[in-house]
C-alpha positions in Angstrom: 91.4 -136.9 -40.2 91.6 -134.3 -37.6 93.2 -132.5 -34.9 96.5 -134.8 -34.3 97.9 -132.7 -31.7 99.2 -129.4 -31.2 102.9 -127.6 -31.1 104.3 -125.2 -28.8 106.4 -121.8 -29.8 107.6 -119.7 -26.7 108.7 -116.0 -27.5 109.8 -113.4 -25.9 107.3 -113.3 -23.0 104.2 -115.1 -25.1 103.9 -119.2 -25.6 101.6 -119.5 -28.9 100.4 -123.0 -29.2 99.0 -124.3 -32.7 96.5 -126.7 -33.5 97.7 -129.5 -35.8 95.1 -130.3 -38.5 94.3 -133.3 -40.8 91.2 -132.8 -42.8 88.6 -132.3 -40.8 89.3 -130.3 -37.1 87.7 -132.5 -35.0 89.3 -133.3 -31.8 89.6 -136.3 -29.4 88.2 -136.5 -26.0 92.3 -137.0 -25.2 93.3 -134.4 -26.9 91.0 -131.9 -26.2 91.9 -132.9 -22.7 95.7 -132.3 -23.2 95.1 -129.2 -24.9 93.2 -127.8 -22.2 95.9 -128.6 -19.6 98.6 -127.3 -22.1 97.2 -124.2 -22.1 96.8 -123.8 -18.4 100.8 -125.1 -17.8 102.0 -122.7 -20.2 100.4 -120.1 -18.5 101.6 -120.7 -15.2 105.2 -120.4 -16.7 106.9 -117.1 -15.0 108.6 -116.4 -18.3 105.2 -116.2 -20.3 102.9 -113.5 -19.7 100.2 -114.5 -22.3 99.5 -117.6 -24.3 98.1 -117.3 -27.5 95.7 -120.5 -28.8 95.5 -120.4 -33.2 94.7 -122.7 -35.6 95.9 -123.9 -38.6 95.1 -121.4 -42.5 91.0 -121.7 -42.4 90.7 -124.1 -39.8 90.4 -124.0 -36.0 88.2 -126.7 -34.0 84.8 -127.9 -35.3 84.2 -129.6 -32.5 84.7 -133.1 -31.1 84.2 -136.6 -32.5 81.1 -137.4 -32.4 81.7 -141.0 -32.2 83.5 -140.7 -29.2 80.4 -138.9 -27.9 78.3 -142.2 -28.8 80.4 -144.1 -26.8 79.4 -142.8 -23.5 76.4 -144.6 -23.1 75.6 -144.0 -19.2 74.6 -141.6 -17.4 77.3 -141.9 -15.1 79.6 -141.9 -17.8 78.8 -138.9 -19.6 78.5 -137.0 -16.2 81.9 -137.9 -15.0 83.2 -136.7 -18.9 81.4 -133.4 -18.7 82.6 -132.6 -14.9 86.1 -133.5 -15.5 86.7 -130.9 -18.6 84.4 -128.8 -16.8 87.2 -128.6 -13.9 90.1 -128.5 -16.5 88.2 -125.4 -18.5 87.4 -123.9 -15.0 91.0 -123.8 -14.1 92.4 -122.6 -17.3 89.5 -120.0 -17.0 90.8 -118.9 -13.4 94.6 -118.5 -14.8 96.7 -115.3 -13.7 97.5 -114.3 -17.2 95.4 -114.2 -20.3 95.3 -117.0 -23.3 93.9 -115.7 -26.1 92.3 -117.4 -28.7 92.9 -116.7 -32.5 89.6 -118.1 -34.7 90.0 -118.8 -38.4 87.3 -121.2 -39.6 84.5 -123.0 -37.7 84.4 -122.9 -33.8 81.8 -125.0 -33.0 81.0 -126.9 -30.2 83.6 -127.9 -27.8 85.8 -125.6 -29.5 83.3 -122.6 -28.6 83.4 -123.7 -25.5 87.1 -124.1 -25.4 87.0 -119.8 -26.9 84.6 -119.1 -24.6 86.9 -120.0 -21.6 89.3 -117.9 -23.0 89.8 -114.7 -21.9 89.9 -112.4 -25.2 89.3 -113.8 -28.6 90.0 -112.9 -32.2 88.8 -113.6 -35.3 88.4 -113.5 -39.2 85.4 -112.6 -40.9 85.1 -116.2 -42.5 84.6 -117.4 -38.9 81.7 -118.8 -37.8 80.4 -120.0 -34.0 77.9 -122.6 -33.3 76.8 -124.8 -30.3 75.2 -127.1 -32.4 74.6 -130.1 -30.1 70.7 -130.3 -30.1 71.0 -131.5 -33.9 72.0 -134.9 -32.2 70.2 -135.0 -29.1 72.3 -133.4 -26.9 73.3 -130.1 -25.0 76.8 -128.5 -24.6 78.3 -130.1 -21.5 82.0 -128.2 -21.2 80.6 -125.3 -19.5 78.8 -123.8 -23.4 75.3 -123.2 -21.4 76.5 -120.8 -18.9 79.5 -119.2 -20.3 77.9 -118.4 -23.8 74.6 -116.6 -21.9 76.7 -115.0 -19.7 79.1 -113.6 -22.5 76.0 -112.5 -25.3 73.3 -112.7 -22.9 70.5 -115.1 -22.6 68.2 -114.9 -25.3 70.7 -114.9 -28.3 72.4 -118.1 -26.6 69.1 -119.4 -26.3 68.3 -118.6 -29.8 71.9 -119.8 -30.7 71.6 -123.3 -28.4 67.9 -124.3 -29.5 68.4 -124.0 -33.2 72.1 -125.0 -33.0 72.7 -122.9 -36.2 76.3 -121.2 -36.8 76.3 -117.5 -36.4 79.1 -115.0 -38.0 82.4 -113.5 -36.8 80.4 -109.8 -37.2 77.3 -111.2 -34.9 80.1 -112.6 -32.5 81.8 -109.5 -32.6 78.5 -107.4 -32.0 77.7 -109.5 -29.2 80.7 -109.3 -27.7 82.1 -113.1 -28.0 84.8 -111.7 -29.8 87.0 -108.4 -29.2 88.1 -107.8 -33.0 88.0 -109.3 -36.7 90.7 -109.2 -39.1 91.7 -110.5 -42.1 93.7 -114.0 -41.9 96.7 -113.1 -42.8 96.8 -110.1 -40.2 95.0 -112.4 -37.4 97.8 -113.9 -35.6 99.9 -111.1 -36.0 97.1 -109.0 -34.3 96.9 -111.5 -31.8 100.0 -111.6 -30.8 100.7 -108.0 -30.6 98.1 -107.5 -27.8 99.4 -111.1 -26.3 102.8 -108.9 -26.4 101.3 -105.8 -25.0 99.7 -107.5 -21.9 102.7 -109.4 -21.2 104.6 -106.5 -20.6 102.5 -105.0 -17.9 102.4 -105.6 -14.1 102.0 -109.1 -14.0 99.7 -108.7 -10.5 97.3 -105.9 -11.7 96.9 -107.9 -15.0 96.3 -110.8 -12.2 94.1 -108.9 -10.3 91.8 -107.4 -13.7 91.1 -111.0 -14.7 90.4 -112.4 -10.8 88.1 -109.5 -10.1 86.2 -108.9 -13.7 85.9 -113.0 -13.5 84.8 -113.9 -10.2 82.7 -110.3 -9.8 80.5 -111.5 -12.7 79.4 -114.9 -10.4 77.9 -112.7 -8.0 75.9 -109.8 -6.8 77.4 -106.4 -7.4 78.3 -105.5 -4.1 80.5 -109.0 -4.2 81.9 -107.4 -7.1 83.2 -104.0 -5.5 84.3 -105.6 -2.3 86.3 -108.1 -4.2 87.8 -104.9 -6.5 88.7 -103.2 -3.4 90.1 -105.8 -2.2 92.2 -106.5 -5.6 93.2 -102.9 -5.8 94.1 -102.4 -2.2 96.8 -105.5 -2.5 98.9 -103.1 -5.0 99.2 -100.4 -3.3 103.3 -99.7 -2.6 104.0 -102.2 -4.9 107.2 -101.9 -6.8 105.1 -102.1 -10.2 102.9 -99.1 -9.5 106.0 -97.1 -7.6 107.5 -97.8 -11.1 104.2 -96.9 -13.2 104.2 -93.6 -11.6 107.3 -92.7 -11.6 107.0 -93.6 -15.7 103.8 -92.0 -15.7 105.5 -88.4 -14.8 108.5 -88.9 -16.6 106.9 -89.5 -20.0 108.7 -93.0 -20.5 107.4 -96.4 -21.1 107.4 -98.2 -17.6 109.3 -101.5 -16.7 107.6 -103.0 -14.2 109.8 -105.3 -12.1 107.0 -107.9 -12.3 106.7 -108.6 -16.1 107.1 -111.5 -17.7 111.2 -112.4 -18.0 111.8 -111.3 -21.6 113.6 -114.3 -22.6 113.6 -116.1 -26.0 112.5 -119.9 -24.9 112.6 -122.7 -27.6 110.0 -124.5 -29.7 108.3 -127.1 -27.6 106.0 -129.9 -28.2 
């Protein structure tokens, strides 16, 4: 009973990728794994300029199985876990085109901190978010300590961590975990209508937003700018912004030269 793996839909321009539920959406260590590297293949595909993560009707990811959890019972063990999904959530983190992640149901633990190294993420107002590992002893190890206070700011992950309590898709939203709340039957549709607007953008400025924005926030701000400049500079004369211009004066919607091929791929597993 739980998350028994995950299928693979490639549109024009977007790959969504759905959870598969059984009862209860816990995940494996395996799985998670191998959903975490899914998502950062499928966006390095040059025919997909978003990837868009949902869940099954009222459930996404409640976490991970706890008894897989109790089986790490070293030190060494549960460092060399926590590191090696840190990486994997690092990397899909640092990817050159945005996953988005569609929430309908409980995101807690792992799968907050799966959301959280997302880059944009949506919800339904029957949503909730918890990191709720202190119940059992423990702490978020997949990155949920820093990316969570970075996102709504330290005291409210504090507040969120130390009681391990769920908190609501309008706190979320208020706080600025999550960019929008619909209803479900208008999330994924929502979700893949700004996957589908991205994707048809200059894929190096949509690059260069999510490089900058993301490694600017790691350092001072004066890192920040000099890295911005630096991002902005690289376009310039670039057939995409010859060809945003050029749209720009001539009322028309641009085609950048750079967008995601707008080919209809199969399903894929």
């Amino acid at each position: 009973m739980a998350v028994t793996g995950f299928k693979i839909r490639r549109e024009t321009r977007i790959s969504a990728v759905s959870l598969e539920v059984e009862g209860m959406p816990v995940i494996s260590l395996s799985n998670y794994i191998s959903l975490v590297k899914t998502l950062t293949s499928e966006a390095l595909r040059q025919d997909v300029g978003a990837v868009v993560l949902t869940g099954t009707t009222g459930k996404f990811l409640f976490g991970m199985d706890i008894s897989a959890i109790g089986q790490l019972e070293t030190p060494e063990a549960t460092r060399g876990m926590s590191a090696r999904v840190q990486d994997l959530l690092n990397g899909m983190e640092k990817s050159t085109v945005p996953i988005i992640c569609a929430v309908d149901g409980n995101c807690f633990g792992g799968g907050l901190e799966l959301a959280l190294a997302c880059h944009v993420v949506f919800a339904t107002p029957n949503s909730s978010f918890a990191q709720p590992e202190i119940k059992i002893g423990t702490i978020p190890s997949f990155g949920g300590t820093q990316r969570l206070a970075r996102i709504i700011g330290r005291n409210r992950a504090l507040s969120a961590m130390l009681a391990g309590n769920p908190f609501s898709a309008r706190n979320a939203l208020d706080w600025g975990l999550v960019s929008g709340v619909f209803p479900p039957e208008e999330l994924l549709d929502k979700a893949l209508e700004f996957a589908n607007s991205v994707a048809s953008l200059s894929r190096p400025a949509v690059s260069a937003v999510l490089a900058a924005t993301l490694s600017g926030l790691d350092g001072p701000l004066e890192r920040g700018l000099s890295l911005e400049s630096s991002r902005s500079s690289a376009l310039a004369g670039s057939a995409d912004l010859r060809e945003g211009i050029m749209a720009f004066f001539e009322k028309r919607k641009p085609q950048f030269p750079s967008a995601a091929t707008p080919e209809r791929m199969t399903t894929g597993s």
